[in-house]
N, C-alpha and C positions, 0 to 999 in steps of 0.2 A: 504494500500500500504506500502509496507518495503522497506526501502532506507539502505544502507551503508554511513554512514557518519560520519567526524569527530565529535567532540567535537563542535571544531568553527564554522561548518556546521549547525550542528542541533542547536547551539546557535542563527546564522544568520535567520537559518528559522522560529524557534520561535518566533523570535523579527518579523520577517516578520507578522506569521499569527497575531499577537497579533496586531498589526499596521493594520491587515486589518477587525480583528475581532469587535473593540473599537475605533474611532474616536477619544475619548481622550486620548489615548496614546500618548505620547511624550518619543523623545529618546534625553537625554542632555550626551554633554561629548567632549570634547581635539579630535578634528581631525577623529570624528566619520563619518563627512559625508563624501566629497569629496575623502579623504583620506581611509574611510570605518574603522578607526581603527587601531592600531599600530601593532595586532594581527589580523584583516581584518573581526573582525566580524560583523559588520553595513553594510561591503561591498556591496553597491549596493541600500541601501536602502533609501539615501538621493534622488537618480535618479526616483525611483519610486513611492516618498511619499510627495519629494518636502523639502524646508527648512527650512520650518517651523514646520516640526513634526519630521525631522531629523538635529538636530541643534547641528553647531560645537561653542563652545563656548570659551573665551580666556581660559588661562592658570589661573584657579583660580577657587578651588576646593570648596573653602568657596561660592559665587557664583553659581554653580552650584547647591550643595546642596539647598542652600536659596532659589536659585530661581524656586527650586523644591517644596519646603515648600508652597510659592506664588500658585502655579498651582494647589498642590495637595488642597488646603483650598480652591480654585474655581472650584474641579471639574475633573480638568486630574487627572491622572495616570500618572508620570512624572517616565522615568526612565534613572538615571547618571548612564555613565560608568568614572569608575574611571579609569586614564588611567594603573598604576599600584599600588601595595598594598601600597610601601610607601607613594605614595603622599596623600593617605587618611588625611592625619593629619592635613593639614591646614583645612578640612571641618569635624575634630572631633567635633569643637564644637557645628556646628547644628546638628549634628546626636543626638549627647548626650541629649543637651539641647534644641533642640526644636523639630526633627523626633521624639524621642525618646515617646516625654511628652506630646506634643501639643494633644495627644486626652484625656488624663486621666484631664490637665489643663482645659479643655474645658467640663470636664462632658460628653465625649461621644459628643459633637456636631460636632467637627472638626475632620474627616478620614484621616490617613495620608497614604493613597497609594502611598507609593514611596518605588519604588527597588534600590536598591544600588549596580552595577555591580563590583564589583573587582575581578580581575586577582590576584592570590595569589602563594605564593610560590613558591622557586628557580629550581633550574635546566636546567637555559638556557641563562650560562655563562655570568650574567649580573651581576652589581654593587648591593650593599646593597640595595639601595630605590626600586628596581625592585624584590626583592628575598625575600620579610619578610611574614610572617603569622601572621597578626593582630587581627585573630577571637576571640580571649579572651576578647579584649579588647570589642567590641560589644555583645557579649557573656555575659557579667555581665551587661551588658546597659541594665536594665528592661526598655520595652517596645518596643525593637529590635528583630526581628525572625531572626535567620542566617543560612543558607542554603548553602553547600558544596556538589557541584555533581562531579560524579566519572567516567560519561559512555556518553554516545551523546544521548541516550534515557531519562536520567534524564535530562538532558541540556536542548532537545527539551519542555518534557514537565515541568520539572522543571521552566524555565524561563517564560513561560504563566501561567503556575500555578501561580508564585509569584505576576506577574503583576496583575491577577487579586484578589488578594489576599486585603482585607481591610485594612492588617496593613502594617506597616514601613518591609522593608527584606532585610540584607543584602545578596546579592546571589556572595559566592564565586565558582571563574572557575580557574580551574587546571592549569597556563598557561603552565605547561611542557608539558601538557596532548591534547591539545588543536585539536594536527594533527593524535592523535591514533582513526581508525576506529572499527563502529560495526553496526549491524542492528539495522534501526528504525522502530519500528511501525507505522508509520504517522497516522494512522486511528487506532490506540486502545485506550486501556483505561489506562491511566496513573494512577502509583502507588501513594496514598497520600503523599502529599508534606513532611506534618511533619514526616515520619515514617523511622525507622529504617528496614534494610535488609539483612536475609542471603546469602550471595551471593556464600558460599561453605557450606557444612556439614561436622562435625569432632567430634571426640569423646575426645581428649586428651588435648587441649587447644583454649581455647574462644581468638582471637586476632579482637581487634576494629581497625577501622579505618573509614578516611573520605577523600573526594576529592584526593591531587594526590597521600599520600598513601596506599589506596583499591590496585592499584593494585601492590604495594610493599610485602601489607601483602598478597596476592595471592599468586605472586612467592615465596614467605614465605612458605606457604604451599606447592604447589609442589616438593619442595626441602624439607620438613620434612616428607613428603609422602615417597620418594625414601630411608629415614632411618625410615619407619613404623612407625611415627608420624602420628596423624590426626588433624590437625587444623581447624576446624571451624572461618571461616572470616565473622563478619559481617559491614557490612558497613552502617555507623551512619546515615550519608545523613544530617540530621540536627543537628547543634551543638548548635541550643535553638529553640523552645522545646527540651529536648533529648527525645527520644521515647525509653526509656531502658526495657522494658517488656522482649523486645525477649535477649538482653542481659542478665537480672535477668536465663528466663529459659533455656539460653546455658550453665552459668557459675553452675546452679545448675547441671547440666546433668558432663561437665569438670571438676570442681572444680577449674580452675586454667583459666587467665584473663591478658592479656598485652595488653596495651592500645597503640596505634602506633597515633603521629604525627609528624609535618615538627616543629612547633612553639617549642620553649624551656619549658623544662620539667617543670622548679620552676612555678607553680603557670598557667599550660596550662591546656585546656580541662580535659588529663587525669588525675590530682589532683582531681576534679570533680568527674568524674567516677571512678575513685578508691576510693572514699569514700562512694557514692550510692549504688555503689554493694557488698560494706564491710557492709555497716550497714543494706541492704536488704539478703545479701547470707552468711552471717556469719558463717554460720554452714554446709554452703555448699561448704568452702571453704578451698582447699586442699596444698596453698600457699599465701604466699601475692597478691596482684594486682600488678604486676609491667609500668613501662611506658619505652617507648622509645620514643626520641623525641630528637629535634636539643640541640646543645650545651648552656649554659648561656652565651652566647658571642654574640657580634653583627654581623649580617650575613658577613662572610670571603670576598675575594674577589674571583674573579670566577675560581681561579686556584686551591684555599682550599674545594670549595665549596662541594665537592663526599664526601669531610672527613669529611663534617657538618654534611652533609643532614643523616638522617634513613635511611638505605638500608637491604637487605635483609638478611648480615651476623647481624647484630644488632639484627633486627627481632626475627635472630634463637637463638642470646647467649641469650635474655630472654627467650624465651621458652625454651631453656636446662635450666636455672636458675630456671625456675617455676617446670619445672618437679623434679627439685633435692630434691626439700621440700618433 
C-alpha cells in the first residue's frame, strides 16, 4: 500500500508499527505523550499504547538518557526524543560515556538498543538552542551510529530500522522538513539503513548531502541543468558509518566533489569526506573537494538566519569554483 505523507507522518507511523511490532519498545521524551510532541510526532500514541510505553518525562535530558541506559541493560528498546538539537547537551555525557561504551566495557555482554531522536537544524525562525546541527559531535563518538533522513520513506522505514537495530543510533529529523510530502511504500522493502544514495545522475559534479540539505542540493541541480551543468546528488543518509563507495565511483566518473551541510565548515562532516575521497580518488580528481556549510559563528537569530543557513546560490558559487580548476 503507498500513502502520501509527510516526514512527521511517516515518522509517527513508524514509531507506531515498531510499538506494535516489539512489546519492549518504549518511547521517552519532554511532552511526547498527551501533548504528542512539540512537532506532533508521538501524536496519538500515548492514547493507544497507554503511559507506560508512551512516557512524558520532566524537563531533564540527563534523565532520560540514563534512564534509557537502565531499560536498555534489562531488555527494552528505549527510545528518547530529544525535544530539540540544543538541548542535547545536558544528556552528552551519557551518550559519550556510557550509550556510547557500555557494550565494548562489558565484552559484548550488555546491548545498548537505544535510538536517540533529534530534531536538527534551523529554518523555522526559532532561537539558537532550536536551530544547531550537533552531528559531528556524535559523529567522532566511536560506538554511536548516526543516521540523517531526507524523505518520509526513509523516516518510515529508517526509524524501525534503527529501533531494531543492536547498537546505540543517533537518528537525526529534518525539523524544517518535517511537513514536505511524498509517496510511501508501506508494504516494501526498505533501502539498508547504513547506505549511501543517488538520488539524481550527473556527469559534471558529485555534490553530497544529508537530511534537510538533499533537497537544497536538488534545486542545486535543476538550476545548473537550465545552464547545461549536470550535477549528480547523492544523498549520505548516514553520517557514521559513511557508506562512500558510490561517492568514491561518482567523483571518479566527475572529477570534481562539494560537500553541502547546515553544521559549520571548521572541523564538520565535510572535512571528513574531503579527505577520504582525496586520499581514495586522487588521480581522479579534477579540483579540490570543496565544502559548503553554515558560518563559524553561533547560530544568528531568526531574522539573520536565510544569510547563515547553505542555500542554493552557495550551492552553485562552489560548483562554478570547482568547474574553474
Amino acid at each position: 500500500m503507498t500513502e502520501t505523507l509527510t516526514i512527521g507522518k511517516a515518522l509517527n507511523l513508524g514509531l507506531r508499527r515498531a510499538l506494535e511490532d516489539d512489546p519492549k519498545v518504549v518511547l521517552m521524551g519532554e511532552d511526547i505523550g498527551r501533548l504528542g510532541g512539540v512537532f506532533r510526532i508521538t501524536d496519538g500514541l500515548q492514547k493507544d499504547f497507554g503511559d507506560d510505553r508512551v512516557v512524558d518525562t520532566p524537563l531533564a535530558e540527563a534523565g532520560i538518557v540514563g534512564t534509557a541506559v537502565g531499560l536498555a541493560m534489562r531488555g527494552y528498546r528505549p527510545v528518547c526524543e530529544i525535544q530539540f538539537d540544543g538541548f542535547v547537551f545536558p544528556a552528552y555525557n551519557q551518550l559519550v560515556t556510557q550509550v556510547a561504551k557500555i557494550h565494548a566495557r562489558s565484552r559484548g555482554r550488555l546491548a545498548m538498543p537505544i535510538v536517540i531522536r533529534i530534531p536538527f537544524g534551523g529554518g523555522i525562525g526559532a532561537v539558537e538552542h532550536h536551530s544547531e546541527s550537533p552531528e559531528a559531535y556524535f559523529a567522532h563518538t566511536a560506538g554511536l551510529k548516526v543516521v540523517a533522513v531526507s524523505t518520509p520513506a526513509d523516516a518510515y522505514w529508517g526509524i524501525q530500522q534503527a529501533i531494531a537495530h543492536p547498537d546505540p543510533i543517533v537518528f537525526l529529523e529534518p525539523k524544517r522538513r518535517y511537513w514536505e510530502k511524498a509517496a510511501v511504500d508501506l508494504d516494501g522493502t526498505p533501502s539498508p539503513l547504513f547506505a549511501s544514495r543517488v538520488v539524481r545522475g550527473g556527469d559534471d559534479v558529485t555534490v553530497l548531502a544529508y537530511g534537510p540539505m538533499v533537497k537544497t542540493a536538488l534545486q542545486a541541480a535543476e538550476a545548473a541543468a537550465e545552464e547545461g551543468r549536470s550535477l549528480e546528488v547523492i544523498d549520505l543518509r548516514t553520517i557514521s558509518p559513511l557508506d562512500l563507495d558510490p561517492v568514491f565511483a561518482s567523483v571518479r566518473r566527475t572529477g570534481r566533489c562539494v560537500v553541502v551541510h547546515e553544521a559549520p565548515v571548521t572541523l564538520g562532516l565535510g572535512a571528513e569526506i574531503a579527505a577520504r575521497v582525496t586520499e581514495t580518488c586522487f588521480h581522479s580528481l579534477e579540483a579540490p573537494v570543496l565544502r559548503v556549510g553554515g558560518y563559524d559563528t553561533p547560530y544568528p537569530p531568526s531574522k539573520l538566519e536565510e544569510e547563515y543557513l547553505p542555500d542554493l546560490d552557495r550551492v552553485l558559487d562552489a560548483v562554478d569554483r570547482s568547474m574553474g580548476f
